[in-house]
C-alpha positions in Angstrom: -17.6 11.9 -30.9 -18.4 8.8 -28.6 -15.4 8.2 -27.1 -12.5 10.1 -25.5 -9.3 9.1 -23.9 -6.9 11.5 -22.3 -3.5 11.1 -20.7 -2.3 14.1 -18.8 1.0 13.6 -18.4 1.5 13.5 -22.1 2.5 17.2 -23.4 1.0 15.9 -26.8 -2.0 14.9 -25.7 -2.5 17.7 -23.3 -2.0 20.4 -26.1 -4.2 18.4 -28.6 -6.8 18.4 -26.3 -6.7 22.2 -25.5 -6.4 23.4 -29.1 -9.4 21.1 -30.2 -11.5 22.6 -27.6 -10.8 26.2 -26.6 -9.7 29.3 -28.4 -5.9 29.9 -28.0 -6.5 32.7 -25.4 -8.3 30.7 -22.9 -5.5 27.6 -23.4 -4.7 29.2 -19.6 -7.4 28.9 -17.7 -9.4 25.9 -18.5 -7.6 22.3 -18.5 -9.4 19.1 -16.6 -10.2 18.0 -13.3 -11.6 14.9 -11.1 -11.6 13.6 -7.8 -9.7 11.1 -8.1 -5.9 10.9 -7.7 -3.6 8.9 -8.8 -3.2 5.4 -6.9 0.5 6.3 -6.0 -0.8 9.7 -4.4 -3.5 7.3 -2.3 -1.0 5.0 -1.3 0.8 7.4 0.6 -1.7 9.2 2.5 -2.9 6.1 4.3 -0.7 4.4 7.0 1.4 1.5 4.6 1.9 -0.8 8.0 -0.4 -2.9 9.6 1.1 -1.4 13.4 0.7 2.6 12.3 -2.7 2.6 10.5 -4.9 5.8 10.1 -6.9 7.6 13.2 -10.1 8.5 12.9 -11.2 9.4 16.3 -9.0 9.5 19.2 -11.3 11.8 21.7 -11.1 11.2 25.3 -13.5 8.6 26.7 -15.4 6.0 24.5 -15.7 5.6 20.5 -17.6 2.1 20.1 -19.6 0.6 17.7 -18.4 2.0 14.5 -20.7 1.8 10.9 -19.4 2.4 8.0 -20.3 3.4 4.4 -19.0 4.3 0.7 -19.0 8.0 0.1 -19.0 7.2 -4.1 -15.5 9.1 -4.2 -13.3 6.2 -3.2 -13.2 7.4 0.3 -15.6 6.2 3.7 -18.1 7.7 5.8 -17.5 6.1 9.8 -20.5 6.6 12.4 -20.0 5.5 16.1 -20.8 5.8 19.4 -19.2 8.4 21.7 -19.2 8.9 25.5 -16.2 12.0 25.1 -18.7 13.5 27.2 -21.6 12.6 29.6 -23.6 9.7 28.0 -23.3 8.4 24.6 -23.8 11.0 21.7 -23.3 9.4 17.9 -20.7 10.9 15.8 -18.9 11.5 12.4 -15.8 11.7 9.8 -15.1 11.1 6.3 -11.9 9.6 5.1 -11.0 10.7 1.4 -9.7 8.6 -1.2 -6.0 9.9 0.3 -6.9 8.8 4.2 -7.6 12.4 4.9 -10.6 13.6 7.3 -12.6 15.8 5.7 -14.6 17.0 8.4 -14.0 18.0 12.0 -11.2 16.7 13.7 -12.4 13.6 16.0 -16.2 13.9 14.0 -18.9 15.7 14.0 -22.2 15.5 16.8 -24.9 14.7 14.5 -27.6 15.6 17.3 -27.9 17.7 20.3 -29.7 16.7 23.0 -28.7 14.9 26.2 -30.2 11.9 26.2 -28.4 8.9 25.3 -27.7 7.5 21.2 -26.9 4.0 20.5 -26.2 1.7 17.7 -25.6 4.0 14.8 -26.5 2.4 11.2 -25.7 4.6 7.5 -26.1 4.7 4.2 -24.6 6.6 1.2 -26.4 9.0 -0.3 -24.5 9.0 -3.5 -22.9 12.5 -3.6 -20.4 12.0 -0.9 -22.9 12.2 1.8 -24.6 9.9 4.4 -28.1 8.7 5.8 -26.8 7.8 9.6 -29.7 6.3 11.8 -29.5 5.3 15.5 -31.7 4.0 18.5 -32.4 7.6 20.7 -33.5 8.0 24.6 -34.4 11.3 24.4 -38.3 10.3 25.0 -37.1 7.3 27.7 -40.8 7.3 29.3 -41.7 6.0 26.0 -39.0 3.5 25.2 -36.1 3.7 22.3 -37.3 5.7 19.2 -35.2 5.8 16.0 -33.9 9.0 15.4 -32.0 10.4 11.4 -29.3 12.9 10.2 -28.3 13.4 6.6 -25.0 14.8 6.9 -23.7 16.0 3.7 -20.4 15.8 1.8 -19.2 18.7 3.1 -20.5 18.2 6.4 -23.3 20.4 7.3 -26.5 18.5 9.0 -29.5 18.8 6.8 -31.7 17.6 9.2 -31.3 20.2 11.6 -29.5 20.0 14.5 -31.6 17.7 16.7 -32.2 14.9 13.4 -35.5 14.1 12.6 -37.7 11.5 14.4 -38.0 7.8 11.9 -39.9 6.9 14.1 -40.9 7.7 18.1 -44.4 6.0 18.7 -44.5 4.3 22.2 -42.3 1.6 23.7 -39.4 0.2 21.8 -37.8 0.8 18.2 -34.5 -1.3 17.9 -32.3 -3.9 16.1 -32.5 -1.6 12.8 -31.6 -2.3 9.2 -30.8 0.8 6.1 -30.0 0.7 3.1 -29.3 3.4 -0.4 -32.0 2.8 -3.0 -29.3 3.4 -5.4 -30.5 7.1 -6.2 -29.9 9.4 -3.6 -32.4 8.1 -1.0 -32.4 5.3 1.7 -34.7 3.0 4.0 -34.9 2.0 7.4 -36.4 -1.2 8.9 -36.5 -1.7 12.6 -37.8 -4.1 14.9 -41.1 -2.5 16.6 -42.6 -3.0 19.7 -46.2 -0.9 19.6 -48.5 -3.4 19.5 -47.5 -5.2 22.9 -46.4 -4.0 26.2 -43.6 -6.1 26.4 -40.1 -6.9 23.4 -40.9 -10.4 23.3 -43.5 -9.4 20.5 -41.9 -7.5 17.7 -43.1 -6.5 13.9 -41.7 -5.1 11.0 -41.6 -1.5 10.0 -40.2 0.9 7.9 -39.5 4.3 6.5 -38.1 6.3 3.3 -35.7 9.1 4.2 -34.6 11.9 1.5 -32.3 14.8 1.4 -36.0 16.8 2.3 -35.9 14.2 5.7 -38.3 11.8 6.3 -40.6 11.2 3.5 -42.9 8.6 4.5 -45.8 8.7 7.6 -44.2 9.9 11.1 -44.0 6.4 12.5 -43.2 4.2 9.5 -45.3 1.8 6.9 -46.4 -1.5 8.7 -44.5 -4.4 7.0 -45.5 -7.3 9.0 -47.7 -7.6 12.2 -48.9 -10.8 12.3 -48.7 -13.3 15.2 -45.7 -13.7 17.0 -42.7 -12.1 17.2 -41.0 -11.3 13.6 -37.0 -10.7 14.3 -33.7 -9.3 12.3 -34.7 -7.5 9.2 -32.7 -6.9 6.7 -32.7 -4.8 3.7 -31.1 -4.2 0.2 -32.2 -2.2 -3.2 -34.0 -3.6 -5.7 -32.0 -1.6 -8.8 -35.0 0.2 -10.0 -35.6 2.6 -6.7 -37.6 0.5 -3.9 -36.1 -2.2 -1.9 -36.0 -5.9 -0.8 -36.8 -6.6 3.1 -36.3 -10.4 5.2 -36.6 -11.8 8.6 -37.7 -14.4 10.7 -41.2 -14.8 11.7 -42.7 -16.7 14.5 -46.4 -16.6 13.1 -45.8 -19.9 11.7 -44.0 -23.0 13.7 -41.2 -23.5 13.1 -40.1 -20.0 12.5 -39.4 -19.1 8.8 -37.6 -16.5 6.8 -40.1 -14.0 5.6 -39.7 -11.6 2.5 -41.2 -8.6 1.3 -40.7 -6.1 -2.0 -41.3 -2.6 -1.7 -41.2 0.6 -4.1 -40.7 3.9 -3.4 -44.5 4.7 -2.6 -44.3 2.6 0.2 -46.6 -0.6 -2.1 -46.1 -3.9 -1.0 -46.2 -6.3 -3.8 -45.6 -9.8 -2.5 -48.6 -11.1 -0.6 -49.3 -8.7 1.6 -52.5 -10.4 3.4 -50.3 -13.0 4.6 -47.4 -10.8 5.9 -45.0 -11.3 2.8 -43.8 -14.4 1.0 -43.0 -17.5 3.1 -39.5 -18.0 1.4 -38.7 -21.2 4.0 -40.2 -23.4 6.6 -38.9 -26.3 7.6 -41.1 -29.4 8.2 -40.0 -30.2 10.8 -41.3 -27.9 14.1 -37.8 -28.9 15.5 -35.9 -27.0 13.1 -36.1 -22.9 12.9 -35.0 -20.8 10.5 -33.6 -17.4 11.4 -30.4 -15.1 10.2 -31.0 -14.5 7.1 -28.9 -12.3 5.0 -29.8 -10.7 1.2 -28.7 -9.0 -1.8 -29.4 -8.2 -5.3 -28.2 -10.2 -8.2 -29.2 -8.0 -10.9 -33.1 -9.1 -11.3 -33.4 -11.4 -8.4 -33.1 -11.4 -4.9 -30.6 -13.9 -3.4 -31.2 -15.1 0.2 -29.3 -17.4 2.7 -29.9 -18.2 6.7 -29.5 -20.3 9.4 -31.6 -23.9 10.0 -31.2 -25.0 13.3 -32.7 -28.3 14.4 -32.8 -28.1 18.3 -33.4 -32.2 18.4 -29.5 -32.6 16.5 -26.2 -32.9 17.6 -24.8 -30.5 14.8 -27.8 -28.1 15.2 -27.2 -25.2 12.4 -27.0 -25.3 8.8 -27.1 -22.9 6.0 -29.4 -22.9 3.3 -30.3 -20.3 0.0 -32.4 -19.6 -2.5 -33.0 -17.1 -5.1 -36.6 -14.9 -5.2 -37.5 -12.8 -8.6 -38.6 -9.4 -8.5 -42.3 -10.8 -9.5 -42.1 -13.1 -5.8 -41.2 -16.4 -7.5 -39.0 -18.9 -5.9 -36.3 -20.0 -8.5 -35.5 -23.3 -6.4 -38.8 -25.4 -5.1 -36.3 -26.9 -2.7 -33.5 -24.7 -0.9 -29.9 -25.2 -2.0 -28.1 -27.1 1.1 -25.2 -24.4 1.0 -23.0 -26.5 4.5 -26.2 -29.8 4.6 -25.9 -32.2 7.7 -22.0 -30.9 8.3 -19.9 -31.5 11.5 -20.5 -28.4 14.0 -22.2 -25.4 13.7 -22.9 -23.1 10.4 -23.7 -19.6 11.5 -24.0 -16.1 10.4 -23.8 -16.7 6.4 -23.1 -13.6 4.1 -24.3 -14.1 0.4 -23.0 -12.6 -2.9 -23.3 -13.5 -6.8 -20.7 -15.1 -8.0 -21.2 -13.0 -10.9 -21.5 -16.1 -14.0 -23.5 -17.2 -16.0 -22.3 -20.5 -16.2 -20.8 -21.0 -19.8 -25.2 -19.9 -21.3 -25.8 -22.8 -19.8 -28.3 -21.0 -17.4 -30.1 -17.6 -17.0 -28.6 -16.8 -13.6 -25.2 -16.5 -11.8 -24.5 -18.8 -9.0 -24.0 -17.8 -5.1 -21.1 -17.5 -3.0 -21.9 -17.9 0.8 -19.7 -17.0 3.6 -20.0 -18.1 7.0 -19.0 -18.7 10.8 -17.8 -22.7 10.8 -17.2 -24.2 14.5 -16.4 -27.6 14.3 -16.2 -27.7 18.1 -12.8 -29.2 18.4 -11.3 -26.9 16.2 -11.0 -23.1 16.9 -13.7 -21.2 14.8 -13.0 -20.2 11.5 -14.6 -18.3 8.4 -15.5 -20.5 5.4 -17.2 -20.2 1.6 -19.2 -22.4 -0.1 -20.1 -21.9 -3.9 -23.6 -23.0 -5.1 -23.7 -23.3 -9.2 -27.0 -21.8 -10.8 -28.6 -25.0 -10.7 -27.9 -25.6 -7.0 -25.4 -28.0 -6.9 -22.0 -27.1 -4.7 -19.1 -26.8 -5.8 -17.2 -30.9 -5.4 -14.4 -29.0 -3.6 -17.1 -28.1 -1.2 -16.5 -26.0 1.5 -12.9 -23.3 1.4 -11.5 -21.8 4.4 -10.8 -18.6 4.5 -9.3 -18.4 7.7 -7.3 -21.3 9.7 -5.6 -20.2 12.6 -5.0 -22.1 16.0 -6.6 -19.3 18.0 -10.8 -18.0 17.1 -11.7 -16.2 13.8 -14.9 -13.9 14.7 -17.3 -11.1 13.8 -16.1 -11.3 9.8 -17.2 -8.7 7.8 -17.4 -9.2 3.8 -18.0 -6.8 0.9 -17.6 -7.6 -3.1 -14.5 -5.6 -4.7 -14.5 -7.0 -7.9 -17.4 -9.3 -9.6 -16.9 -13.1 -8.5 -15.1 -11.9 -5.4 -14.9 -10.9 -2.1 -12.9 -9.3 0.4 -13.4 -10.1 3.8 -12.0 -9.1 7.6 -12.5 -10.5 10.9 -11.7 -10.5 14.4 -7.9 -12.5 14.7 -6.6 -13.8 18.0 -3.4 -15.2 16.8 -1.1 -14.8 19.5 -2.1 -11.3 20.5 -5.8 -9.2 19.3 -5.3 -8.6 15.8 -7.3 -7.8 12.6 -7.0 -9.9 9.3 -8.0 -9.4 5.9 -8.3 -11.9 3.2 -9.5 -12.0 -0.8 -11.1 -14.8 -2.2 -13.6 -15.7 -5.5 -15.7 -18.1 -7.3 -12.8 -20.5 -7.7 -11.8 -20.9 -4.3 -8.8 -18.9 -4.8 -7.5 -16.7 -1.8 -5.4 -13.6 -3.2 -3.2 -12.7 -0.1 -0.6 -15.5 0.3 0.0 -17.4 3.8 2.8 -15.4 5.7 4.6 -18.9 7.2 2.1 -21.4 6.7 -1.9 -22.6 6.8 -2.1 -21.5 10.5 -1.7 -17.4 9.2 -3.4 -17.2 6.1 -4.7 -13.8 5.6 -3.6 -10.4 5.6 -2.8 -8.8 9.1 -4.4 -4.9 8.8 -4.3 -4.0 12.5 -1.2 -6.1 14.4 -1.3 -4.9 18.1 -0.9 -6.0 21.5 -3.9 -3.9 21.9 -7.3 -5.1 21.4 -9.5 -4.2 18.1 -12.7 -5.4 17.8 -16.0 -4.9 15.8 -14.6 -4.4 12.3 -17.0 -2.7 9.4 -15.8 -2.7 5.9 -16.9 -0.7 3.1 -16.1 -1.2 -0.3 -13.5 1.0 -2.7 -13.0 0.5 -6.6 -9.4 -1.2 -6.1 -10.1 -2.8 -2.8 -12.0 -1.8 0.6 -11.6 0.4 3.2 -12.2 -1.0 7.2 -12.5 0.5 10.3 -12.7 -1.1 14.0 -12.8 0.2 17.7 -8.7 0.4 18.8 -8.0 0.3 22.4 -4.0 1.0 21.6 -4.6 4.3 23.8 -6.4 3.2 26.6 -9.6 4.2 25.9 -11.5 2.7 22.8 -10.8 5.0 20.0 -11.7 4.3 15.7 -9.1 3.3 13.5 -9.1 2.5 9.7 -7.1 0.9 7.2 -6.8 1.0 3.5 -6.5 -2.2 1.9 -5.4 -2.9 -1.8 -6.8 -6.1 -3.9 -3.7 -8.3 -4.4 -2.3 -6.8 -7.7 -2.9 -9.6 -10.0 -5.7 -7.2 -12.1 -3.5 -5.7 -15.5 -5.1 -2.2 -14.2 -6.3 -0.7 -11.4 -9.4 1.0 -11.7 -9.3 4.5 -9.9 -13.2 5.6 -10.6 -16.0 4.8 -12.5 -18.9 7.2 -13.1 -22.6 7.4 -15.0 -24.4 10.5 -16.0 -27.6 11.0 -17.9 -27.4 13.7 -19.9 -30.8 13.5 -21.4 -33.0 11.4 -21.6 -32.3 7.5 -23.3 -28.6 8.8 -23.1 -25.4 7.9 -20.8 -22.2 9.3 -20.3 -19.9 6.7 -18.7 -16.5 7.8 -17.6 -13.8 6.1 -15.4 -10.0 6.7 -14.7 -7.4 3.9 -13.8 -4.3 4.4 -11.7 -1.9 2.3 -14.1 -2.5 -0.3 -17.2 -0.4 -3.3 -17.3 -0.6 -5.5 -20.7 -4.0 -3.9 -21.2 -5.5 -4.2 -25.0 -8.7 -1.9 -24.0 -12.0 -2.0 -22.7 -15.9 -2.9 -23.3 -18.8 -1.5 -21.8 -21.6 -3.8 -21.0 -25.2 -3.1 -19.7 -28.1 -5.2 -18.2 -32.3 -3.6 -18.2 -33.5 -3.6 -14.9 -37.2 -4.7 -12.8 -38.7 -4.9 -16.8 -37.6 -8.8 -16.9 -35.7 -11.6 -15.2 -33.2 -11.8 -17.6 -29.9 -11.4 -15.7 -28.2 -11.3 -18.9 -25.6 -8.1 -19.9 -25.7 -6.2 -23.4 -22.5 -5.4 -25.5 -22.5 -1.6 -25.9 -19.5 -0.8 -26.9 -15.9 -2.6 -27.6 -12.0 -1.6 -27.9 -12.2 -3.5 -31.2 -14.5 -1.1 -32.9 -14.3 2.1 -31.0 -10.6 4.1 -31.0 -11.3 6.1 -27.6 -11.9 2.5 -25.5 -8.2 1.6 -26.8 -5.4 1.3 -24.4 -1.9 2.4 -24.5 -1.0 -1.0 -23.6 1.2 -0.1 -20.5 0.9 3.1 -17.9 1.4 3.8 -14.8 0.3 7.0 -15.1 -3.8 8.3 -14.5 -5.7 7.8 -17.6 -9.3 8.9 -18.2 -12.1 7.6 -20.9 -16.0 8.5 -21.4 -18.1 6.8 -23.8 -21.8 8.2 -25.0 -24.3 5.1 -25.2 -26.8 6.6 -27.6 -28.7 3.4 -27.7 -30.0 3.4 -24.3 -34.0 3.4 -23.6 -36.0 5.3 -20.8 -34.8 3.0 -18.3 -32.7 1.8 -15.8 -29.9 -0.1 -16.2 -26.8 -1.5 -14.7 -23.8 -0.4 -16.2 -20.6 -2.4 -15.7 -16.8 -2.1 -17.6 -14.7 -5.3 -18.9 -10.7 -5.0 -19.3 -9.3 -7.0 -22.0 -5.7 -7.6 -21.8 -3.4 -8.5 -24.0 -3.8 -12.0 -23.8 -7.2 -11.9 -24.4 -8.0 -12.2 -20.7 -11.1 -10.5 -19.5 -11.8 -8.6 -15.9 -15.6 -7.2 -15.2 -15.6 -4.5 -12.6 -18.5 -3.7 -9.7 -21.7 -3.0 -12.1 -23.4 0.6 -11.2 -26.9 1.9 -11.3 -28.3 4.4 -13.4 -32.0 6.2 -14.5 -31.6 6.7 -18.5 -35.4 8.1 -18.5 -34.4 11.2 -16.2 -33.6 14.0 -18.6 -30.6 15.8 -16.0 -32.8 18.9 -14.8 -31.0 22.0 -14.8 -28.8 22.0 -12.0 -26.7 24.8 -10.1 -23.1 25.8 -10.6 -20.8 26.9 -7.5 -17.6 27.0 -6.5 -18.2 28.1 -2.7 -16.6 30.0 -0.1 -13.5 28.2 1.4 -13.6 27.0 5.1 -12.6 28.1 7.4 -10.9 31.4 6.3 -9.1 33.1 6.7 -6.7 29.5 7.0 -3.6 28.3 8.6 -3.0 25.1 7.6 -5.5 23.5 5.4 -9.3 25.0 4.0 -11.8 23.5 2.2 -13.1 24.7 -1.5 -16.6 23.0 -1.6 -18.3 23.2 -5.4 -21.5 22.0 -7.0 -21.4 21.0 -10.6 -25.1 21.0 -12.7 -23.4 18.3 -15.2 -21.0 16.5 -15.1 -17.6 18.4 -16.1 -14.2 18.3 -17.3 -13.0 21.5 -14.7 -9.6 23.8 -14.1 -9.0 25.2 -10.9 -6.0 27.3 -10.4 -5.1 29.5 -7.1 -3.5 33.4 -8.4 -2.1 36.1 -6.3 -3.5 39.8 -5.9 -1.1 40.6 -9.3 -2.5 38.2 -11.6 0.3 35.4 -10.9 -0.4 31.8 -10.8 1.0 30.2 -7.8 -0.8 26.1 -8.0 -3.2 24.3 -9.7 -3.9 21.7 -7.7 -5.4 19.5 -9.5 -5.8 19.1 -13.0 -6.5 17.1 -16.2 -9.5 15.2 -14.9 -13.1 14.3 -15.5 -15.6 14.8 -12.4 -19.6 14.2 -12.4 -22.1 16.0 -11.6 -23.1 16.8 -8.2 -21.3 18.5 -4.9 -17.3 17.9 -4.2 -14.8 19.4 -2.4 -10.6 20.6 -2.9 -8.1 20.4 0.7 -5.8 23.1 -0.1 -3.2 22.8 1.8 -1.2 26.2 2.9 2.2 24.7 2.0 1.2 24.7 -1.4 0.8 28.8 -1.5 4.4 29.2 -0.5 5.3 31.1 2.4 3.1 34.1 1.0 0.0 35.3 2.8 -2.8 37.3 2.6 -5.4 37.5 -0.2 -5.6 35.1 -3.1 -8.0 34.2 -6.2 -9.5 31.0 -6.9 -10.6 30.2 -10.3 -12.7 27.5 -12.0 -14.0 26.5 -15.3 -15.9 24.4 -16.3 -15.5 22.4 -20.1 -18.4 20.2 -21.9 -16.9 16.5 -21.5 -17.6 16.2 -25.6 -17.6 18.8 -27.1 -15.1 21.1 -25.1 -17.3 24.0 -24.6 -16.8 26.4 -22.0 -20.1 26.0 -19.6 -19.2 28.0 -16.7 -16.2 29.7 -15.0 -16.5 31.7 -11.4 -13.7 33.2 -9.2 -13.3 33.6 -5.7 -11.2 35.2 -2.7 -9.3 32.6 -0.5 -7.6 34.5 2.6 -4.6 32.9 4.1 -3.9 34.1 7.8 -0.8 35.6 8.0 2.1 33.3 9.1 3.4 33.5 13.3 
């Protein structure tokens, strides 16, 4: 069987399923489970206002600087600075998919030590963990040195409880860059100062880090040291395990936006005599190029920064182009994302616009968000879409934000393909943080409140300053954070926010496995289906070619188990074997078909179809803390991924909860809050219980139990 659908809250479907899978004496004790819940169950847990929103540290003294991260569960993972104490010390929480921290109250320390830590960066590690890196003082007669943790999903510090050094050779190691490879690991680029005695003079390094630590040499690889300082990298994956690096480089005049491709064995592979590929220089030695932002568009490397002729009235511009994996410029002459506009371009964003343009060409287009000041006009954030040919679009530039007071310090993350959700710094009338959707058709998603001058959505609306917003991205929407002064002090703050509603389903989770080798299991749940006719699965090879182009796999129309019910708005799960897959890696992504014939791709995700799964370890953990009060933890590990039934008994046999149940969950480490309310007023001991089912063919794989001890009630 290829294909499965089930719908728990059908009694039908439930019993089908249990009778076509398990022998009648073990229909008790082994039903489905996920991590996902239900979007009306998320909805609550996070703060439904735009004045309440949801604490995440609120510790005396400072909380600045916040990062932010997916934890791959529909949740976040928020790093900042904290002076609660003497100095700064960087700390740590997880939100859940519900708005629940997961971890200690107020964060974890991720280092001892009392020297000061600064500027925290992270990076999933794709099992509900993160890579968080930050500038450390704790060798001050030597300069700033980059210091690691890893801190898992349950929140223990594999690194130890000092971190591990990235890098600590003498003088300075700053202004640094991370990102997830895409399978479990991350790297770090910093600006570094060893080769001069002064900052004026920085080059490029870099390091891998694992969940073993740091993997690559105890001061990083060397990515550019030629003349002149080389400024502001940045990173991104490449899709197939190593990663894409750009900056600015002062070894030629006028500075240009350097580029670099590495794997995971630390090679470089684009020219790396000359210090990387020159990806721009103007002609001109008036105009320097510098800002540059990156990601990956399946098989290419997109690319945007600033121009700035210091001999013009309107000084900056953006610009873009698009690099293929092989270090070949698709454009010879960068697309003029803003040209000789009025004012000042600045800080551009880029993102596909996900398209492929009717066939007519092999690539998508780019969508480019940026800072526009006009100079008589207050700031505001703008979009310009470049077509795969690099014209603009003849609407030319959209704004995304028009208010009679300064739009700042935007932040902008896909949610769905062809668009973006993005958040900024609002001073409307009082310090405020907006939110805003918009696409590849210049549409904006959340509809003006009075009129042009509040367009957006208002997600922190205070008196009270909020400042540096982070944003990470969520499979129905995003998740952002800021520092809150509604205290006081500066404290973190987050706040859930939805797309707009207009999709026919919303998509709770989407998940890949590899079974074996040249086979995938994909899997996903949505919240509700509205006028939904079913689904197709699509895939695209990746780093073998430049194609860009997806694969059909499989479609509603000729497989049963990718058929929709038409309308629910109740959690529904599918999984789909692709059989046909090579030893590769490929990007996954799902299509929703509605009635209407109307299709919606959702965010593409990476897997390795040539890594036959190793055997991995079962085990359902000892809850923390216990004995409990109010809540405890129940961390597990799954080898495979799992269709699961976890149940709480008494001492006599009794079951008092299941708390969750009915649902699909992948392999790799999760975690249950079990709230004491749930166990009644009863204390003492109880049993937990879990098996674990085959996703196709039902099979019992493992099953453990365990005490839980509930403190007796005051």
């Amino acid at each position: 069987m290829d294909a499965r659908i089930v719908n728990p809250e059908s009694n039908s479907d439930r019993k089908h399923l249990l009778e076509m899978v398990l022998p009648k004496h073990c229909l008790l004790s082994a039903i489905a489970f996920t991590v996902m819940c239900a979007a009306s169950s998320v909805r609550a847990q996070w703060a439904s206002d735009s004045v309440t929103n949801t604490p995440v540290c609120t510790a005396a003294g400072l909380q600045d600087r916040p990062a932010m991260c997916s934890d791959d569960s529909n949740g976040a993972i928020i790093a900042w600075e904290d002076a609660r104490a003497t100095g700064y010390r960087i700390y740590a929480q997880r939100l859940n998919a519900s708005g629940h921290a997961l971890w200690t109250a107020n964060g974890i320390q991720l280092s001892s030590g009392s020297a000061d830590q600064r500027n925290p960066i992270l990076a999933s590690d794709g099992r509900g963990g993160a890579y968080v890196v930050w500038e450390d003082y704790r060798n001050a007669s030597n300069g700033i040195d980059l210091y690691a943790q890893h801190i898992t999903s349950a929140g223990v510090l594999a690194y130890g409880s000092a971190g591990a050094a990235v890098c600590k050779d003498p003088r300075d190691q700053d202004h640094a860059a991370i990102t997830s490879d895409g399978f479990g690991n991350c790297y770090v680029a910093w600006e570094d100062n060893r080769a001069t005695l002064y900052t004026t003079q920085p080059d490029i390094y870099m390091n891998r880090l694992t969940p073993a630590g740091v993997q690559w040499t105890t001061d990083g690889l060397a990515i550019s040291t030629q003349q002149g300082p080389q400024r502001r990298v940045q990173l991104c994956e490449d899709g197939f395990g190593g990663c894409y690096l750009a900056w600015q480089s002062s070894e030629v005049i006028p500075e240009a936006i350097f580029a670099q491709h590495v794997d995971s064995n630390g090679t470089l592979h684009w020219q790396q005599s000359a210090g990387g590929l020159n990806v721009f220089q103007a002609s001109s030695g008036t105009e320097n190029s510098s800002d540059v932002s990156i990601c990956r568009d399946g098989n290419y490397l997109l690319l945007a920064w600033e121009m700035t002729d210091i001999s013009a009235v309107n000084q900056q511009d953006i610009y873009a182009n698009r690099v293929s994996a092989s270090g070949s410029k698709y454009f010879y002459t960068p697309v003029a994302i803003t040209g000789p506009w009025l004012g000042n371009q600045t800080n551009p964003r880029i993102f596909s616009d996900d398209s492929l343009e009717g066939g007519q060409w092999d690539v998508p287009g780019m969508m480019v968000l940026f800072d526009n000041d006009y100079g008589f006009v207050p700031p505001s954030v703008d979009l310009v879409r470049a077509f795969s040919d690099g014209s603009t679009d003849s609407a030319g530039f959209y704004q995304i934000s028009y208010t009679n007071s300064s739009a700042t310090g935007f932040k902008a993350v896909p949610v769905s393909p062809g668009s973006v959700l993005t958040a900024w710094d609002d001073s409307r009338g009082d310090t405020t943080v907006f939110a805003q959707r918009v696409d590849r058709d210049l549409r904006h998603y959340f509809p003006s409140m009075v009129s042009r001058s509040t367009w957006g959505l208002p997600l922190c609306h205070r008196t009270t300053a909020s400042k540096q917003i982070v944003l990470a991205p969520r499979a129905n929407g995003a998740i952002a954070a800021w520092t809150d002064y509604r205290n006081g002090n500066a404290d973190i703050y987050a706040q859930l926010v939805f797309q707009d509603g207009t999709l026919p389903i919303e998509l709770a989770s989407f998940t890949l496995t590899a079974p074996q080798s040249g086979e995938v299991d994909v899997a996903w749940e949505t919240a509700n289906e509205q006028a939904c006719a079913g689904f197709e699965i699509e895939r695209r090879e990746i780093g073998s070619t430049d194609s860009n182009n997806y694969t059909l796999v499989a479609s509603y129309e000729t497989s049963p188990g990718l058929r929709s019910s038409g309308n629910s708005n109740v959690p529904r799960y599918y999984l789909y074997r692709d059989r046909t897959a090579e030893p590769s890696i490929y990007e996954y992504r799902l299509v929703e078909i509605s009635l209407d014939g109307s299709r919606t791709a959702f965010a593409p995700k990476l897997i390795n179809a040539g890594q036959t799964m190793q055997a991995g370890t079962w085990e359902l953990g000892n809850n923390r803390p216990n004995p409990f009060t109010a809540s405890t933890e129940i961390p597990f590990t799954l080898a495979t991924s799992a269709i699961l039934h976890l149940t709480i008994y008494d001492v006599a046999g009794r079951a008092i909860v299941t708390p969750i149940e009915d649902k699909l969950f992948p392999a790799g480490t999760g975690q249950l809050t079990l709230n004491a309310g749930e166990l009644g007023t009863s204390s003492g001991t109880f049993l937990v219980r879990m098996t674990a089912m085959d996703p196709e063919t039902g099979m019992v794989l493992w099953q453990s139990t365990r005490p839980l001890l509930r403190s007796r009630l005051h």
